[in-house]
C-alpha positions as CSV (number, residue, x, y, z in Angstrom):
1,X,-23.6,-51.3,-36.5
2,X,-20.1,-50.3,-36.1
3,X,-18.7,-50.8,-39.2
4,X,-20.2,-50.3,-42.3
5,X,-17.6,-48.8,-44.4
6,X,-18.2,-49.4,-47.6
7,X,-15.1,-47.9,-49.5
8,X,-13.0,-51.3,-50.1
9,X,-15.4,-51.8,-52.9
10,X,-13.5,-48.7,-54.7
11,X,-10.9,-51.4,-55.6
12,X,-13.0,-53.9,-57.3
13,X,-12.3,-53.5,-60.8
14,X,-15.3,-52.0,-62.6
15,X,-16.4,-50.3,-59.8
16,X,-19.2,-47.7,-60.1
17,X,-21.5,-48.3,-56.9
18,X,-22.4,-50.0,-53.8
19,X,-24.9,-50.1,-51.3
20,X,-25.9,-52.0,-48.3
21,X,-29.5,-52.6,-48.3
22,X,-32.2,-54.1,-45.6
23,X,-34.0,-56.2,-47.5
24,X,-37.0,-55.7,-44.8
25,X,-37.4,-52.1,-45.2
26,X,-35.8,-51.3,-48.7
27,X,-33.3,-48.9,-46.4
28,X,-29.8,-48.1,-47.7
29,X,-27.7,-48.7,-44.8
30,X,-24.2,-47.5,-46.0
31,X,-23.6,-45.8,-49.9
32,X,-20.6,-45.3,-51.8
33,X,-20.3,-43.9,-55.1
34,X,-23.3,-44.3,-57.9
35,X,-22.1,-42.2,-60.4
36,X,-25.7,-41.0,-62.3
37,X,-27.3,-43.9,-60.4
38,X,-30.0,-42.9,-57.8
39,X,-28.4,-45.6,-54.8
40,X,-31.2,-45.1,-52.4
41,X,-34.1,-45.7,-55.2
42,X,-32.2,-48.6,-56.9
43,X,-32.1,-50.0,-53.4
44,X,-35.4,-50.1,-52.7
45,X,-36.5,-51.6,-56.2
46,X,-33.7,-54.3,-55.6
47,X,-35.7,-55.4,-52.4
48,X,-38.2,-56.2,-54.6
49,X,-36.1,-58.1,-56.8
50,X,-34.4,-60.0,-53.7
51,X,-38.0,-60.7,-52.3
52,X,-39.5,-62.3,-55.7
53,X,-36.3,-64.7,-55.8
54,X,-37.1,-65.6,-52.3
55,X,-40.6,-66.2,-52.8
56,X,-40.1,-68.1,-56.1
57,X,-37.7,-70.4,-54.8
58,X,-39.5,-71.1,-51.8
59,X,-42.8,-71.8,-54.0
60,X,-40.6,-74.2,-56.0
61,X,-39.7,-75.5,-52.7
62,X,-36.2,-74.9,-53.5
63,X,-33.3,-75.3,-50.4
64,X,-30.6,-73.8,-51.4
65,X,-28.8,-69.9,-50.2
66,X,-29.2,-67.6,-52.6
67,X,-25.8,-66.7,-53.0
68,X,-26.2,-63.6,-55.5
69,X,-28.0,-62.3,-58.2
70,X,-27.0,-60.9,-61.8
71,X,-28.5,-58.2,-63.6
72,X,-26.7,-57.8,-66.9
73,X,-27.4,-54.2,-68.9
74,X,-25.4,-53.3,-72.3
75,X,-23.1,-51.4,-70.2
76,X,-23.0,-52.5,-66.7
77,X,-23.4,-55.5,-64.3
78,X,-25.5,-55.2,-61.2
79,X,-24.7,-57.8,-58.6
80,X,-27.0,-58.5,-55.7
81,X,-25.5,-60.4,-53.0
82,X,-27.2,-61.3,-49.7
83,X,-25.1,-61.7,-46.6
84,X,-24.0,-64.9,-45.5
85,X,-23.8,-63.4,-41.7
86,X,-27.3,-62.0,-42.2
87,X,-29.6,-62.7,-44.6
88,X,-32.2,-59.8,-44.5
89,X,-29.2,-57.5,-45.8
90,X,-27.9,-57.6,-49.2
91,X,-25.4,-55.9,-51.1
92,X,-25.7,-54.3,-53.7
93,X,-23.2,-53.4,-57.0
94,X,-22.8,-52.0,-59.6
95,X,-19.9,-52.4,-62.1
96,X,-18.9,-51.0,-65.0
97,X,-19.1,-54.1,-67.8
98,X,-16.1,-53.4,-70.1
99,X,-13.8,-52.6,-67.1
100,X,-15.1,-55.4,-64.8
101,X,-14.3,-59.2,-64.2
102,X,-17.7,-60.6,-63.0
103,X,-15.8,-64.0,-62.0
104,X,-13.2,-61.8,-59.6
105,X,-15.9,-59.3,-58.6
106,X,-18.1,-62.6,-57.2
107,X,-15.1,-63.6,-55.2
108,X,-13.8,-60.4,-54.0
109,X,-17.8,-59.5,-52.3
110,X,-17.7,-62.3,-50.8
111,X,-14.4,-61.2,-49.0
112,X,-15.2,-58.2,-48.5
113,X,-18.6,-59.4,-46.7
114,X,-16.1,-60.9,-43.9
115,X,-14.7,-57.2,-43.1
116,X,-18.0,-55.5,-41.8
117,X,-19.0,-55.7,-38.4
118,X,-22.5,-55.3,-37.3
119,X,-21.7,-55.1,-33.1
């Protein structure tokens, strides 16, 4: 994996926190920034989350992609959103609420999913 460069995410407005998770092992694959966050555990516990979705929607017998998931906290947004190029890794975000535009945010993952390069 050639590419894994997380830093574009700096410009996102709101931005506090990124990882790039494999939602088969819980692994961080690429960090950047956190602030007071603990990346590598949040990770991990995010796997969980990604797999329940999974597993519900499949026991529901559901079709769709999961495009993302929201976590909404008093102070910050934490946006989970698997890869359309592969779907065992997700990203993972974490914005700052009163600085952030969750609409734009959406948007600008799912460019920024086009720039990595997993050769």
């Amino acid at each position: 994996m050639s590419n894994l460069n997380l830093e574009k995410l700096n410009s996102v407005a709101g931005f506090v926190g990124a990882a790039l998770v494999d939602s088969d092992s819980g692994m961080a694959l690429a960090m950047v920034g956190g602030g007071n966050v603990n990346l590598e555990l949040a990770a991990a516990g995010n796997t969980e989350v990604v797999r329940a979705k999974r597993r519900v929607a499949e026991q529901l017998g559901l079709s769709d992609t999961l495009e993302d998931l929201l976590i909404t906290l008093s102070s910050q947004y934490h946006l989970i959103r698997p890869l359309e190029s592969n779907p065992a890794l997700f990203l993972y975000v974490i914005m700052d609420r009163a600085k952030a535009n969750l609409a734009m945010s959406r948007h600008e993952l799912k460019a920024f999913e086009k720039t990595l390069d997993f050769s």
